[in-house]
C-alpha positions as a printed Julia matrix, in Angstrom:
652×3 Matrix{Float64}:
  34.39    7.02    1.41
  33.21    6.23   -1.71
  33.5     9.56   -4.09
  30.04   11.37   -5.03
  28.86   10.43   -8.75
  30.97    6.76   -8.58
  30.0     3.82   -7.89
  32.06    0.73   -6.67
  29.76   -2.66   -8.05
  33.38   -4.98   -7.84
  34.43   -5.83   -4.42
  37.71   -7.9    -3.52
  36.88  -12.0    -3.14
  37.44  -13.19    0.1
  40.0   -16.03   -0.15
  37.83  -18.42    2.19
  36.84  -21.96    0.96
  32.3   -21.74    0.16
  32.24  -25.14    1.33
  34.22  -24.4     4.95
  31.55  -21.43    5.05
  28.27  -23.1     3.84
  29.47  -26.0     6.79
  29.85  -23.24    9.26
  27.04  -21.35    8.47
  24.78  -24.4     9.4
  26.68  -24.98   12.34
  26.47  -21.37   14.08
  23.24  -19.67   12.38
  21.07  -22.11   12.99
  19.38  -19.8    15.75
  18.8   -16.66   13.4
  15.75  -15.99   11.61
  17.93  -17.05    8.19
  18.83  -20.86    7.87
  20.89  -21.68    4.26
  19.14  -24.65    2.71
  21.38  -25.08   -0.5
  23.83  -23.56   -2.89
  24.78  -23.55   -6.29
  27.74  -22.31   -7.18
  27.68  -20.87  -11.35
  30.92  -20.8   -13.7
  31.59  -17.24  -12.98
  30.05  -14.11  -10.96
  26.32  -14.47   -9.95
  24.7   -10.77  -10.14
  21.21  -11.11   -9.81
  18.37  -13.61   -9.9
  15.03  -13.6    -9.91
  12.32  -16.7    -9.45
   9.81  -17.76  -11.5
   7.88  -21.23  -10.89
  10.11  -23.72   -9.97
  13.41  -22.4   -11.47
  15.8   -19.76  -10.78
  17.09  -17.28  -13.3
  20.91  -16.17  -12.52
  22.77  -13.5   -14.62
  25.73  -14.75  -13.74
  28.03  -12.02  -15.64
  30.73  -13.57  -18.4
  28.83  -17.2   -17.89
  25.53  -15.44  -19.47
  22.18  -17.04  -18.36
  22.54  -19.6   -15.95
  18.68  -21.87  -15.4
  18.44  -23.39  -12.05
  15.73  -26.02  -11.02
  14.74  -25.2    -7.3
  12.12  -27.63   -7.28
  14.0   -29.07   -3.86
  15.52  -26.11   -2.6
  18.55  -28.01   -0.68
  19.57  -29.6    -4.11
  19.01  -26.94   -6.85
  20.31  -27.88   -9.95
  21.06  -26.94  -13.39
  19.1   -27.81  -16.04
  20.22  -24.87  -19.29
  22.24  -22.21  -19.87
  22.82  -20.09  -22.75
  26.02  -17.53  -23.45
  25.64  -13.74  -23.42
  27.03  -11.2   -25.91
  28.92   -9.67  -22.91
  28.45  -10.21  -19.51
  24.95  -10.96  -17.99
  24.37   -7.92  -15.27
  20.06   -8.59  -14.57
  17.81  -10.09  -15.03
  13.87  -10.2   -15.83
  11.17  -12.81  -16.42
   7.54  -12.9   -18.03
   5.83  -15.68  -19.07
   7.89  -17.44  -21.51
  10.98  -15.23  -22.21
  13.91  -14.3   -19.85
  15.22  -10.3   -20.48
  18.61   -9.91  -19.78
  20.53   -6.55  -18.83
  24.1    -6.87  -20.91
  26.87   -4.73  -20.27
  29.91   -5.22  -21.93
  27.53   -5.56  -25.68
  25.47   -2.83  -23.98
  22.3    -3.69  -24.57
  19.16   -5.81  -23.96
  18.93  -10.08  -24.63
  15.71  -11.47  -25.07
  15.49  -15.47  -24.84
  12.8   -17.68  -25.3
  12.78  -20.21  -21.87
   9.56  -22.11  -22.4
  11.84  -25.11  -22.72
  13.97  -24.24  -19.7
  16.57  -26.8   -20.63
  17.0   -25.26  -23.47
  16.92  -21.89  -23.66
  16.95  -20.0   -27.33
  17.98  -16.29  -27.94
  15.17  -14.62  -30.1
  16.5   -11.09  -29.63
  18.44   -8.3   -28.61
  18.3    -4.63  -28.6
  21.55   -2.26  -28.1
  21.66    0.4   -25.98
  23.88    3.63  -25.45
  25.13    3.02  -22.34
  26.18   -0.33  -20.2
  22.71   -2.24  -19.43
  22.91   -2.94  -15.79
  19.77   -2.51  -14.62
  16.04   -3.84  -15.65
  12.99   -4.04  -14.9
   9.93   -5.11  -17.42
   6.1    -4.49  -17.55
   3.44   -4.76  -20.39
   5.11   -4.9   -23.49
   7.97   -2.58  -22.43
  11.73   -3.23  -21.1
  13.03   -0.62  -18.59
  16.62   -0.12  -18.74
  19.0     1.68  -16.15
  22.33    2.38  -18.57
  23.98    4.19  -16.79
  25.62    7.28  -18.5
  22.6     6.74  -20.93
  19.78    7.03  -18.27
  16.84    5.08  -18.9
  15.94    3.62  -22.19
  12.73    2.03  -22.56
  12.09   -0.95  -25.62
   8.89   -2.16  -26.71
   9.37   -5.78  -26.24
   5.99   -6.53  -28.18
   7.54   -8.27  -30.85
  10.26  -10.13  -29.05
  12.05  -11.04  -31.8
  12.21   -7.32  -32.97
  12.42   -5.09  -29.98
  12.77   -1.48  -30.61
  13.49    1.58  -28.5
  10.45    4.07  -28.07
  11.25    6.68  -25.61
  14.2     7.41  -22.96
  15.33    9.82  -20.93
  18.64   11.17  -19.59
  18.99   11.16  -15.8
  21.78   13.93  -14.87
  24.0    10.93  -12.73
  24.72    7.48  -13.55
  21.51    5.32  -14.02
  22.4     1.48  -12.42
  19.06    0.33  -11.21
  15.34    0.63  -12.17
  11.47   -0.53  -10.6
   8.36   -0.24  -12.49
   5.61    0.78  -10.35
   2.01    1.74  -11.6
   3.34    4.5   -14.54
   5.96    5.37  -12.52
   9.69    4.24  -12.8
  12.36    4.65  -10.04
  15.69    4.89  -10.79
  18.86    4.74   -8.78
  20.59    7.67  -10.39
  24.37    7.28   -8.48
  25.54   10.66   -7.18
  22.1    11.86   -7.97
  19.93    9.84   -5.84
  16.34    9.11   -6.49
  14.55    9.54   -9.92
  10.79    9.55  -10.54
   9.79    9.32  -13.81
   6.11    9.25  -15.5
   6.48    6.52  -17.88
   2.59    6.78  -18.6
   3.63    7.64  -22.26
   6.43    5.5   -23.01
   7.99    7.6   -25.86
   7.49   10.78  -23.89
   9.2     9.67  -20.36
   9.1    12.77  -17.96
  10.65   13.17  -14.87
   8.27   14.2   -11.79
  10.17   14.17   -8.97
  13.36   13.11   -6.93
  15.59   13.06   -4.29
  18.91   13.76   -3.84
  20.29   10.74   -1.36
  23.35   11.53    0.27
  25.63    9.26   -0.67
  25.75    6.68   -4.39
  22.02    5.01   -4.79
  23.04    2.19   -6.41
  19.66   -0.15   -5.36
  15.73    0.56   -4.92
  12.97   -1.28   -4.77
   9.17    0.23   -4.28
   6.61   -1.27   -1.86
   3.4     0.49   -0.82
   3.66    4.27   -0.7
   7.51    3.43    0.29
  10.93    3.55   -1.89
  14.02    1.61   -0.4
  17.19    2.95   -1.8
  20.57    1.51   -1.01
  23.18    4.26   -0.65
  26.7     3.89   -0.56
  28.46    5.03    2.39
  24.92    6.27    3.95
  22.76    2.72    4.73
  19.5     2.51    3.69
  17.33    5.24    2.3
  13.52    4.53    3.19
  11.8     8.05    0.6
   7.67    8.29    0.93
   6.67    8.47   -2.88
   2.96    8.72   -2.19
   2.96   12.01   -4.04
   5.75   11.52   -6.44
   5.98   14.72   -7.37
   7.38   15.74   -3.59
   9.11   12.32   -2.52
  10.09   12.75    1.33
  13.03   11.11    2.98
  10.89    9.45    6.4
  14.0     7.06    7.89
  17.31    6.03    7.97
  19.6     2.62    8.42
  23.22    3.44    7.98
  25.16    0.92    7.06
  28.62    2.44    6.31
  29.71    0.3     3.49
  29.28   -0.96    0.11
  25.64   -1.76   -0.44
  24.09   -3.39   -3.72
  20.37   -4.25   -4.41
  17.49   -4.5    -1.85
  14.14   -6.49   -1.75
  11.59   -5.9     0.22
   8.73   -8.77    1.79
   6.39   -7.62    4.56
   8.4    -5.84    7.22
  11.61   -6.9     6.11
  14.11   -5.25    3.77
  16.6    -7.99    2.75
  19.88   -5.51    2.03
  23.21   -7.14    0.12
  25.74   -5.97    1.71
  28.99   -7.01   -0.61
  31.69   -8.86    1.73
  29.39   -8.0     4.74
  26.7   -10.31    3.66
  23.25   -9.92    3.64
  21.49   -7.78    6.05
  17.68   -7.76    7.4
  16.26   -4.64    8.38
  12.69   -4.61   10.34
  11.15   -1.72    8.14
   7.5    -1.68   10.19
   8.15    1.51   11.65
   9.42    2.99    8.59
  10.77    6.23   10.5
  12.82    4.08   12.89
  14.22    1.07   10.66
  16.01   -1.68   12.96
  18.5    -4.35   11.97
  17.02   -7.89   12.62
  20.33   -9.66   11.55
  23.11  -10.08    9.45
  24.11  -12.77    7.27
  27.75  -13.14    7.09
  27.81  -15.29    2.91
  31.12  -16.71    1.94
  31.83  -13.95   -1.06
  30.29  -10.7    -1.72
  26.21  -10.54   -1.47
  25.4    -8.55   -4.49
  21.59   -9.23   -5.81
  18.85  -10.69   -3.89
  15.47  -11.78   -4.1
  12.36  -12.83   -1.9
   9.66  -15.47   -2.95
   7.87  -18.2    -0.42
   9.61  -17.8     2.94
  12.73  -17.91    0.66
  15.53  -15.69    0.22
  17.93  -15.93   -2.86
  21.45  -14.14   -2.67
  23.98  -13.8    -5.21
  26.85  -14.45   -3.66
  29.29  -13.64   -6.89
  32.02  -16.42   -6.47
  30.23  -18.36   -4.6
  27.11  -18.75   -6.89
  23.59  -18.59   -5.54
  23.01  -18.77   -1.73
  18.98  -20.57   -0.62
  18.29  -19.21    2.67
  15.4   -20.45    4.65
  13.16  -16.9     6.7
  11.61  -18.58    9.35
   9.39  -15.23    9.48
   8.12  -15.78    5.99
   5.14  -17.78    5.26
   4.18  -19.35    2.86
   0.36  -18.22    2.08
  -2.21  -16.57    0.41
  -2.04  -12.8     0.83
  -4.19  -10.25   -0.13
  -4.04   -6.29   -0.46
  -5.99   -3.49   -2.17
  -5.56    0.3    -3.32
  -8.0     2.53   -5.04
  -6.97    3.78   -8.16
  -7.39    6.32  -11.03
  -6.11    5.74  -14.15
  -3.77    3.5   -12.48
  -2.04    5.64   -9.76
  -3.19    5.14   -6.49
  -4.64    7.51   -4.9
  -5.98    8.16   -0.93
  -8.95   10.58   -2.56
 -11.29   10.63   -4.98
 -13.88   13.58   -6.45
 -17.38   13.42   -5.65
 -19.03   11.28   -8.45
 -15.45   10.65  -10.19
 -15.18    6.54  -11.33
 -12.2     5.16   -9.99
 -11.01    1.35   -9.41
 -10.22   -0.24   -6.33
  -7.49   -2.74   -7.13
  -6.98   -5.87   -5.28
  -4.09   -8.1    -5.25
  -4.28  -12.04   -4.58
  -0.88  -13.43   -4.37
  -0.08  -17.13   -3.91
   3.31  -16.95   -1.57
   4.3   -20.55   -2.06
   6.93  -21.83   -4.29
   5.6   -24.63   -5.65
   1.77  -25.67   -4.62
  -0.99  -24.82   -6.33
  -3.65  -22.87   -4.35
  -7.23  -24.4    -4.99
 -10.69  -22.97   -4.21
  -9.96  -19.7    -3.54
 -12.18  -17.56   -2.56
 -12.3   -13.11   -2.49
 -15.34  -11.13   -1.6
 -15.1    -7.13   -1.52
 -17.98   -5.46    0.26
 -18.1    -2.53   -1.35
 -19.06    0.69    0.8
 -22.64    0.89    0.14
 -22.84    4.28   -1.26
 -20.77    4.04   -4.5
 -22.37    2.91   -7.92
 -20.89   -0.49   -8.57
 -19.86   -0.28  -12.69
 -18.26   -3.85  -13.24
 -15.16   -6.0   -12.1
 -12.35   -7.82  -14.05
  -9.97  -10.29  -13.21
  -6.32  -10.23  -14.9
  -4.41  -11.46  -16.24
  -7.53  -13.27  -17.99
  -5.43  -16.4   -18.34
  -5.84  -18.86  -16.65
 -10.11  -18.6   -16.98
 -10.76  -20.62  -14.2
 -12.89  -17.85  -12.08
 -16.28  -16.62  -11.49
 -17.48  -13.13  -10.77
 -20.8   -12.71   -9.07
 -22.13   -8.98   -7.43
 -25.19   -8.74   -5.17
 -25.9    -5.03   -3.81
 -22.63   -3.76   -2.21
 -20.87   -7.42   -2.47
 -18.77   -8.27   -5.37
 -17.9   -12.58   -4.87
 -14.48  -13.41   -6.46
 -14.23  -17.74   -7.46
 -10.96  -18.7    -8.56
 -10.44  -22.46   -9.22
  -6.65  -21.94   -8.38
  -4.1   -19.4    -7.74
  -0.89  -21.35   -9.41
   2.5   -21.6    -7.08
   4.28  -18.41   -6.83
   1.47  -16.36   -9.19
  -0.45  -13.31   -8.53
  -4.38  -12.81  -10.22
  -5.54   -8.94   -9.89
  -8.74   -7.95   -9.3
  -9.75   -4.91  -10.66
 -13.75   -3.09   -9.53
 -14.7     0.21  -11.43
 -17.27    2.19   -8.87
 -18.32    5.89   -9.33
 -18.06    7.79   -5.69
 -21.0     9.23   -4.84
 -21.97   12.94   -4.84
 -22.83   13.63   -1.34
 -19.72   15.12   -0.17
 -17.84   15.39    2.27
 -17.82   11.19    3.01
 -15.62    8.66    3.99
 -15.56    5.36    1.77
 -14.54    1.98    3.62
 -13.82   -0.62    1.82
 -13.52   -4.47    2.82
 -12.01   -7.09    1.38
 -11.69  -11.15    2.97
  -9.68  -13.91    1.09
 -10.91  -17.62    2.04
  -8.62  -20.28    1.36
  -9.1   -23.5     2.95
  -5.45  -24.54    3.43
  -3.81  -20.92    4.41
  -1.74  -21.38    7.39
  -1.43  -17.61    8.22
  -5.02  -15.47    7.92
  -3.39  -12.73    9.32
  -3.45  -11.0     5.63
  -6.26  -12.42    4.6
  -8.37   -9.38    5.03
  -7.94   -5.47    4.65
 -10.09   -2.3     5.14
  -9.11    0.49    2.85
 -10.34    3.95    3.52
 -10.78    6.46    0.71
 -12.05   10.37    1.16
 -14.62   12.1    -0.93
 -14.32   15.79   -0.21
 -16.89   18.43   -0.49
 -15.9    20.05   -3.72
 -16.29   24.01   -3.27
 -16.59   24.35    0.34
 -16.37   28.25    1.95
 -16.85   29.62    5.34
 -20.18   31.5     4.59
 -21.44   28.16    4.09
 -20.23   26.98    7.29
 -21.68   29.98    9.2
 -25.27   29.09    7.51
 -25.05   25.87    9.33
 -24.29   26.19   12.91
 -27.02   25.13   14.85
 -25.23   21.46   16.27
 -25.21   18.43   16.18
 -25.78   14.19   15.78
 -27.33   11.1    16.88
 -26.51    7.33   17.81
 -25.98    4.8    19.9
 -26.09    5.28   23.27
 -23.11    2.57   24.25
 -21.58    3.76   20.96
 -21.35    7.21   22.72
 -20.49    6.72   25.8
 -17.75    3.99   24.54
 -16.31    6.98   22.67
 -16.53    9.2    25.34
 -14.13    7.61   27.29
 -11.69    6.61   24.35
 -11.69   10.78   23.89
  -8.89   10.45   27.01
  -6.62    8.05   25.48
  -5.83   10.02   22.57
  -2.16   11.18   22.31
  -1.46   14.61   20.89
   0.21   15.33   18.08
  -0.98   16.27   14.35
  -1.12   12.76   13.18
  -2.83   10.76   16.03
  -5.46   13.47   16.56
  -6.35   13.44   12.75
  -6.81    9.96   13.02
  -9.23   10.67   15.42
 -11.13   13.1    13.62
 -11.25   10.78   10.75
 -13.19    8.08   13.89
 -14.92   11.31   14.55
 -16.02   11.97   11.53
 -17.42    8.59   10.68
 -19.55    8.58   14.22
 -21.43   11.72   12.41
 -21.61   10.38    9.35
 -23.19    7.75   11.24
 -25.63    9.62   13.44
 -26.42   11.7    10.24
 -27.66    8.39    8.75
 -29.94    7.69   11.91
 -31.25   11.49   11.84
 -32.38   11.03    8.26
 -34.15    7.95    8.86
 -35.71    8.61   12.51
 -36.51   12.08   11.03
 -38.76   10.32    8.55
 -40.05    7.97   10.8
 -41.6    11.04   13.34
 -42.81   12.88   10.42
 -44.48    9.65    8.72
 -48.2    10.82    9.02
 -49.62    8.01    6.61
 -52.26    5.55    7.47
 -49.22    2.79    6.97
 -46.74    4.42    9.15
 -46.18    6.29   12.25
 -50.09    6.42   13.55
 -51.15    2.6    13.36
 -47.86    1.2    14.16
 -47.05    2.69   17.4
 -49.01    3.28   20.66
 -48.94    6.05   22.79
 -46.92    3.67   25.06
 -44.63    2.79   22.4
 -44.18    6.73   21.75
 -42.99    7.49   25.65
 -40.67    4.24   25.55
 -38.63    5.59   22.38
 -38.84    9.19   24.47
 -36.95    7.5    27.4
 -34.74    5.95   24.99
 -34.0     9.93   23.46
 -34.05   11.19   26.84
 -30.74    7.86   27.78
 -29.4     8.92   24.01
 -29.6    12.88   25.34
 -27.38   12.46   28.56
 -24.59    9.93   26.72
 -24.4    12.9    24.17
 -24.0    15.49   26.43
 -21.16   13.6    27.93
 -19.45   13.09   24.56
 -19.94   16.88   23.29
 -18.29   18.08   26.51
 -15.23   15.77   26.02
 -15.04   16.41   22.39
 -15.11   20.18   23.56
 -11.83   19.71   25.61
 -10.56   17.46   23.06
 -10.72   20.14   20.37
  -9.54   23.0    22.15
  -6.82   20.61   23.2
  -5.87   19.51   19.64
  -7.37   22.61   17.13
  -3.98   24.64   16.86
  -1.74   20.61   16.52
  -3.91   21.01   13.67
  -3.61   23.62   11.6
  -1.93   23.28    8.57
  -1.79   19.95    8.52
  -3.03   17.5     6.05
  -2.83   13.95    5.84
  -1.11   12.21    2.9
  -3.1    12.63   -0.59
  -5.79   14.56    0.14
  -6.49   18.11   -0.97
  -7.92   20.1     1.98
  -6.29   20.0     5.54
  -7.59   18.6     8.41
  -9.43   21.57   10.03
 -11.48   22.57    6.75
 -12.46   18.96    6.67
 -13.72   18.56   10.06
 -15.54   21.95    9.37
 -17.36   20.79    6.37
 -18.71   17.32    8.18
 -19.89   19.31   10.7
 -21.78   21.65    8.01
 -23.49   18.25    6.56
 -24.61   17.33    9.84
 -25.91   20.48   11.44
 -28.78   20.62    9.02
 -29.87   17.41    9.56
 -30.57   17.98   12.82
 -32.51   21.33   12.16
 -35.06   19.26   10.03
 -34.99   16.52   13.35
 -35.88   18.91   15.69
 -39.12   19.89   13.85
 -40.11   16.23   13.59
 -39.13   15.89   17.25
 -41.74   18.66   18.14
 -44.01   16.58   15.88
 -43.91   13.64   18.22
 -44.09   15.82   21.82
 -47.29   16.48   21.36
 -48.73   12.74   20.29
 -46.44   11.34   23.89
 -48.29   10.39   26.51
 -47.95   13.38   28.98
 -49.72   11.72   31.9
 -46.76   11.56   33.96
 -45.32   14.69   35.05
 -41.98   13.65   36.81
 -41.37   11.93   33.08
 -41.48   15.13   31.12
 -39.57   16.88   33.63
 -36.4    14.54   33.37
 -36.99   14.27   29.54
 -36.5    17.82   29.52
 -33.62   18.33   32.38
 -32.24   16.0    30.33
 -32.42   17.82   26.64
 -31.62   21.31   28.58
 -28.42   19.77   29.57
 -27.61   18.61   26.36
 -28.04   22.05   25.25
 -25.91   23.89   27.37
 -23.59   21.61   26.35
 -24.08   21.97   22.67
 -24.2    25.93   23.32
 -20.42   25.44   24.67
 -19.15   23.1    21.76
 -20.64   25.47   19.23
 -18.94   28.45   21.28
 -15.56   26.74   21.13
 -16.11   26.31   17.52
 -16.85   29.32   16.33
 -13.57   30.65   18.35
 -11.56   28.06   16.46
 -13.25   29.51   13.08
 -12.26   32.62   13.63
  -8.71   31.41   14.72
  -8.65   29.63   11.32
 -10.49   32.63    8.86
């Protein structure tokens, strides 16, 4: 085992012939989900790559900066090169300039690649310590340098880049991702860093965790980090909250690991003279292996773009696999945001962004015609929307009342446009906002992530029990089929703390729901205008919506008494717990929805009485089974509000 605080990045070569492999490989793993297309095998030791357009960029150590054209994946080819002060380590690419991690000068190359064949250094930046990892966004350069920690350069000026802030992580720095203002760094012996890079000359670190073993890879999808540890497999942390990262699952993989990249459910893991593995990362708490990819050398950086996986192989150059469980589409996804950290909450009239990402997944087509609409919940103040980068213009942004219409002329091969929409949250609290957001694209093969609902929480700022106790007097209003549909779904729900938050969250939004009807049919009985209520409806159109109420009155009596069980049942799974990044846990919030609705109904009830006495009362038997019915739908009500109170008391 690999000692704590070192870590091994040189393996021994196998002595195998690549070509004997590559011919075997197509022979025998033809069946797996990984099929190798092509090769390329560079002067020296390929290290990492990454793919931009229709070319590959390889730091392929002593050889510097090797420029592959991938244009037809089963022949890449090289079209330019360009020598390295010391040996090439990573790698980076924006726009017109390739960034590259250099650790034997120690420092950071900067080359200008807008004429790929030939490539032109314009600068370079040393560093203290060996530069072996990278990672760039904006105008800065992130570098992992090891006994140094991380440095970060303002790359503005490429020509002149200068070193603004850094910070010194207590183990060995060798990798770094860039995510929102965070950056991630794989520390060695001392696992997982966190740092707020939101002022780049005042880096401070939030959080971390301590893997067990030598993090010497990460990358950061979702609320999810993926660290590679030596000797202890894969390392799957939840960095919602970055100032409390949590480890949620395990792969162990007892051997030499490198760097990871993650696409969908898939982390693609190089595995030195193992090869490269595939673990199924849906389930995040229970990561599977898919398969393993025996390469001919020792699978040290890899990369995912278009149903394509890239591995550096180090003698044996760069490996183009074919994942048969890749496609390549147009994808979209969304987060809300504040001040660029996403976030699962937001304060009652706060502005905040939601941020939506249109990525183009193929290679090298074009996308044209594309097509985004976000319907916007229709409670929050719309404030504007921007599209970014700004280049290319081609796009249109149109908003209607809650729908914002995205036009993009094309989404270029292997690009990604961002959509950002600034909204203020409304003051009504508590509330749940959804969000929903469709991508139309003509051509897409795979619509499966083509649209997403995202859910944000407003909570009710200020909320106490004496205002709780004000407003017990029960209940809501909807749908009859609504209600009796959730009345039976009350007795498929598991039990534990997660599932039956979930369901208070479903819960919630059915009151939210019948609040909205109360408000409006509350108007409606109370309308006493020469317009409204008197001219437009009959005394026979008054008892039909009665024997509607009195249908309405029975399905809710039904739901309160399953809801009752269902809470007893699931009160005490509850207590203390609160789901990821939101303030309050889940019992206070269920308490203050019910506190929003409960008046509501108090006002309904006087309206109701408005409209007994305009019905018409002719037929006895009617009235009497309106009013079995309500008086069971009381004692129901009376037993619900029972239970509750017991749980308050359990809970204050």
């Amino acid at each position: 085992m690999l000692e704590k605080g070192k870590i091994c990045q040189y393996g021994a070569k196998k002595p195998w012939a690549v070509s004997i492999f590559i011919l075997l490989f197509l022979s025998c793993q033809a069946d797996a989900g990984l099929t190798l297309i092509g090769s390329y095998d560079t002067p020296n030791d390929a290290l990492q790559v990454v793919v931009a357009g229709s070319y590959a960029y390889i730091a392929d150590h002593s050889s510097g900066l090797r420029i592959i054209d991938i244009s037809s994946p089963a022949n890449p080819t090289e079209v330019g090169f360009h020598g390295t002060m010391g040996n090439a380590y990573d790698v980076a690419v924006v726009g017109n300039y390739a960034y590259l991690g250099d650790w034997a000068s120690d420092g950071l190359e900067i080359f200008d690649v807008s004429n790929p064949v030939s490539p032109v250094r314009v600068g370079f930046r040393s560093t203290p310590g060996g530069a072996v990892g990278l990672a760039v966004a904006g105008n800065y350069a992130y570098m992992a340098a090891m006994d140094a920690g991380l440095r970060i350069i303002n790359i503005a000026n490429p020509a002149s880049p200068v070193e603004v802030g850094f910070y010194d992580t207590p183990g060995s720095a060798w990798q770094v991702v860039v995510s929102g203002s965070y950056a991630y760094v794989a520390d060695a012996g001392s696992g997982l860093r966190i740092i707020n890079i939101a002022n780049p000359t005042n880096p401070i670190e939030v959080g971390f965790y301590d893997t067990p073993g030598i993090a010497g890879g990460v990358a950061v999808a979702g609320r999810y980090a993926y660290v590679t540890d030596q000797g202890f497999g894969l390392q799957i942390i939840d960095v919602s909250n970055p100032s409390n990262p949590i480890l949620v699952g395990t792969y162990d993989i007892p051997s030499t690991l490198y760097e990871v990249a993650v696409a969908g459910s898939y982390a693609y893991v190089a595995d030195g003279s193992s090869g490269l593995r595939v673990i199924n990362i849906a389930n995040p708490t229970n990561p599977t292996e898919r398969e393993l990819y025996d390469t001919p050398d020792i699978a040290f950086g890899v990369a995912v773009a278009s149903g394509y996986v890239w591995v550096c192989d180090k003698a044996s150059g760069l490996l183009i696999l074919k994942d048969d469980t890749i496609d390549n589409d147009l994808g979209v996804r969304k987060v809300a945001q504040i001040n660029g950290i996403t976030v699962q909450q937001v304060n009652p009239g706060q502005i905040f962004n939601y941020n939506i990402t249109v990525t183009n997944k193929d290679l090298f087509n074009d996308a044209p015609l594309v097509v985004v609409t976000d319907k916007l919940p229709s409670d929050v103040e719309y404030l504007g929307a921007e599209v970014y980068p700004t280049t290319p213009a081609g796009y249109t942004i149109n908003q209607s009342g809650d729908l914002v219409y995205i036009r993009f002329d094309q989404i270029k091969a292997a690009s990604t446009r961002y959509i950002n929409i600034t909204v203020r949250a409304p003051t009504n609290a508590p509330t749940t906002l959804y969000n929903i957001v469709n991508l139309r694209y003509r051509n897409d093969q795979n619509q499966s992530d083509n649209r997403m609902t995202l859910a944000t929480y407003v909570p009710q700022l200020g909320y106490n029990q004496t205002l709780a106790a004000f407003s017990f007097e029960d209940l809501l209003h909807n749908q009859s089929q609504l209600l009796f549909q959730f009345e039976n779904l009350l007795h498929t729900i598991p039990s534990n703390s997660s599932t039956n938050y979930s369901f208070l969250v479903s819960f919630e939004q059915l009151l939210r729901s019948q609040a909205a009807l109360t408000s409006s049919f509350e108007d409606l009985l109370s309308n006493e205008s020469s317009t409204g209520w008197d001219r437009e409806y009959s005394e026979e159109n008054r008892t039909a919506l009665l024997w509607s109420y009195e249908q309405m009155l029975y399905d809710e009596a039904f739901l309160f008494a399953s809801f009752n069980a269902k809470l007893n049942e699931s009160w005490n799974s509850l207590c203390g717990y609160t789901q990821t990044g939101h303030t309050q846990d889940a019992q206070t919030e269920l308490i203050a929805s019910f506190e929003d609705l409960l008046k509501r109904q108090t006002r309904l009830y006087k309206s109701f009485n408005l409209l007994l006495n305009k019905i018409d009362s002719s037929s006895h038997q009617d009235m009497v089974d309106l009013l079995a019915a309500y008086e069971n739908l009381l004692r129901v009500e009376a037993n619900l509000l029972m239970s509750f109170n017991e749980l308050l008391d359990a809970k204050y």
